[in-house]
Backbone atoms as SQL, in Angstrom:
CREATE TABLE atoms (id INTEGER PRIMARY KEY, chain TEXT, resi INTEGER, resn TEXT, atom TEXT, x REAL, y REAL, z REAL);
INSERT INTO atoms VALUES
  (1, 'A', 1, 'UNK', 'N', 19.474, 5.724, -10.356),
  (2, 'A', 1, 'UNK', 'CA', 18.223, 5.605, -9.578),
  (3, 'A', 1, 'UNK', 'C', 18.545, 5.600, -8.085),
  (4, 'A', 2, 'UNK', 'N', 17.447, 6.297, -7.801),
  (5, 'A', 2, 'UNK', 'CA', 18.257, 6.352, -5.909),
  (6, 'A', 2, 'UNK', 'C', 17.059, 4.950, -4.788),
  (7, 'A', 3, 'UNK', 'N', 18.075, 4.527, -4.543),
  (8, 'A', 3, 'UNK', 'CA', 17.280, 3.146, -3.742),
  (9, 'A', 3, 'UNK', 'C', 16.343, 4.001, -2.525),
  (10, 'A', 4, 'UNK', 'N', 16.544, 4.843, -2.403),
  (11, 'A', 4, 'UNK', 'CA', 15.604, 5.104, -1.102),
  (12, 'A', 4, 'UNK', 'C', 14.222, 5.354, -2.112),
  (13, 'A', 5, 'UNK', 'N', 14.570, 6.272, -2.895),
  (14, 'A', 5, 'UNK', 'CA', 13.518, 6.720, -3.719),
  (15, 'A', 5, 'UNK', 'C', 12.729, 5.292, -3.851),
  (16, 'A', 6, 'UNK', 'N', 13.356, 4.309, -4.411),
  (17, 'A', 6, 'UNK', 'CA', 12.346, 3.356, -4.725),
  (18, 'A', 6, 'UNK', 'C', 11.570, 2.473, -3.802),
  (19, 'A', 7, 'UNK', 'N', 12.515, 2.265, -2.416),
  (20, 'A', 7, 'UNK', 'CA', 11.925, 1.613, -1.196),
  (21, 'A', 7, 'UNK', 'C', 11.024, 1.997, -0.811),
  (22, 'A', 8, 'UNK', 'N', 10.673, 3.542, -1.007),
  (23, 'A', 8, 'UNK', 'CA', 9.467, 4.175, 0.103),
  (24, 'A', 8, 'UNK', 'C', 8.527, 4.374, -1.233),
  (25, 'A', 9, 'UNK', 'N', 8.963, 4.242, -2.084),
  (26, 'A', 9, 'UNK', 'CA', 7.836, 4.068, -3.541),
  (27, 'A', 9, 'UNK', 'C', 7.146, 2.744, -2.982),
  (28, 'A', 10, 'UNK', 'N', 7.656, 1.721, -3.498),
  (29, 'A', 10, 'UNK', 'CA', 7.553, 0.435, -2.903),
  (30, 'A', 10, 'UNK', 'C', 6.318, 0.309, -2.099),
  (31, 'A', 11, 'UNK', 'N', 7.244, 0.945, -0.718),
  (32, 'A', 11, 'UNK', 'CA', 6.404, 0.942, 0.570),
  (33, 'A', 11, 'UNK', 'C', 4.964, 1.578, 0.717),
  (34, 'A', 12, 'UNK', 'N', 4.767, 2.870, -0.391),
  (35, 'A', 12, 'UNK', 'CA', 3.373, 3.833, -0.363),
  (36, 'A', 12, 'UNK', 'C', 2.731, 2.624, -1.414),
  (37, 'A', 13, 'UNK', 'N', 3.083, 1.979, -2.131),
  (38, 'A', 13, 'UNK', 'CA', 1.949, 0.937, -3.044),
  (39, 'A', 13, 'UNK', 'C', 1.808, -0.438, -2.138),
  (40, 'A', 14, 'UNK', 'N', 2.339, -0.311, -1.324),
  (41, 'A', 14, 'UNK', 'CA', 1.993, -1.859, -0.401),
  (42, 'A', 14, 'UNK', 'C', 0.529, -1.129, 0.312),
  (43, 'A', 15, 'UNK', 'N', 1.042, 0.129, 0.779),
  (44, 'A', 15, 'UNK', 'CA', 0.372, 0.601, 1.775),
  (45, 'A', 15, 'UNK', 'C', -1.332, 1.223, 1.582),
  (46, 'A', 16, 'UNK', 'N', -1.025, 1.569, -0.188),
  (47, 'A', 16, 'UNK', 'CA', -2.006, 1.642, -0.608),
  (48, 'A', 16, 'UNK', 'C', -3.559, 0.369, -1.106),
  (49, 'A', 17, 'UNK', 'N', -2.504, -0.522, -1.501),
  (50, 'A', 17, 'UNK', 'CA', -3.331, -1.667, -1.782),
  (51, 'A', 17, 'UNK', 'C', -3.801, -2.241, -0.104),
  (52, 'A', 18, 'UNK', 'N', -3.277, -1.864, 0.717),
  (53, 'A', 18, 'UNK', 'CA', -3.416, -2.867, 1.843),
  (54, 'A', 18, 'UNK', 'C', -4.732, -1.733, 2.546),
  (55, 'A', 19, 'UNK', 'N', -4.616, -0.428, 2.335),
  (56, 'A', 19, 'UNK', 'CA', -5.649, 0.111, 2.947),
  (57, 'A', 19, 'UNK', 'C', -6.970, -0.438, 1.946),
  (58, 'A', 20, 'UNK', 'N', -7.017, -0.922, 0.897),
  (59, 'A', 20, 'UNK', 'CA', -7.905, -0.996, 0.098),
  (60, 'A', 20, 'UNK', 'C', -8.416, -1.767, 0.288),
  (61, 'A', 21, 'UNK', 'N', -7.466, -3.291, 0.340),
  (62, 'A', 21, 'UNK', 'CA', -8.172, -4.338, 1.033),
  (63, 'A', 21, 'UNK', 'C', -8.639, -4.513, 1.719),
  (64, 'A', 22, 'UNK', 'N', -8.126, -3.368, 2.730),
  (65, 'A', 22, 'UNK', 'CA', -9.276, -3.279, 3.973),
  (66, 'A', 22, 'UNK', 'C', -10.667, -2.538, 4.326),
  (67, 'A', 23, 'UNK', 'N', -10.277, -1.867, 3.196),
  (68, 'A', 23, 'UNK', 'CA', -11.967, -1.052, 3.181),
  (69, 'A', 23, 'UNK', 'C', -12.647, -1.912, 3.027),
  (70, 'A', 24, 'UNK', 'N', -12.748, -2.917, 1.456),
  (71, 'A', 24, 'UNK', 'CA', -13.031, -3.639, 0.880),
  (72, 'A', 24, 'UNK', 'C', -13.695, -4.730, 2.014),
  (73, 'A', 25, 'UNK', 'N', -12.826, -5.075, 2.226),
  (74, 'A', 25, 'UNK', 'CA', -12.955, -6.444, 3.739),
  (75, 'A', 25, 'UNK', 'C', -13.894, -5.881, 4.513),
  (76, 'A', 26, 'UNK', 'N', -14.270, -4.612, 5.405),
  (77, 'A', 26, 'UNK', 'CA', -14.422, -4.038, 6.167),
  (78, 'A', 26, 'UNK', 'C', -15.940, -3.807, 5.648),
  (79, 'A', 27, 'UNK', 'N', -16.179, -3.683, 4.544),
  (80, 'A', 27, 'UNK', 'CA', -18.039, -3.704, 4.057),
  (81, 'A', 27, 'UNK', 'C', -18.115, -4.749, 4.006),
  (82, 'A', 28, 'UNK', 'N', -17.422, -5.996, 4.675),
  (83, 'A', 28, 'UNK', 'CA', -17.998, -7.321, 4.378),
  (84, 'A', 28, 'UNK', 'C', -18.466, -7.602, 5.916),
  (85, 'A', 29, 'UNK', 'N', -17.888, -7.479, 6.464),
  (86, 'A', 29, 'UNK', 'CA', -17.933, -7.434, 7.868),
  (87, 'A', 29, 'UNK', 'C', -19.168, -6.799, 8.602);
């Protein structure tokens, strides 16, 4: 398994949930 492969995997599902939360948040507002 190649560690980069998985870090920037990692990194696109942080990045995804975190834009979400913010949509989310953002119709509350």
């Amino acid at each position: 398994m190649n560690v980069i492969l998985v870090i920037s995997g990692l990194i696109a599902l942080m990045l995804l949930i975190y834009l979400v939360y913010v949509l989310f948040k953002g119709d509350e507002l």
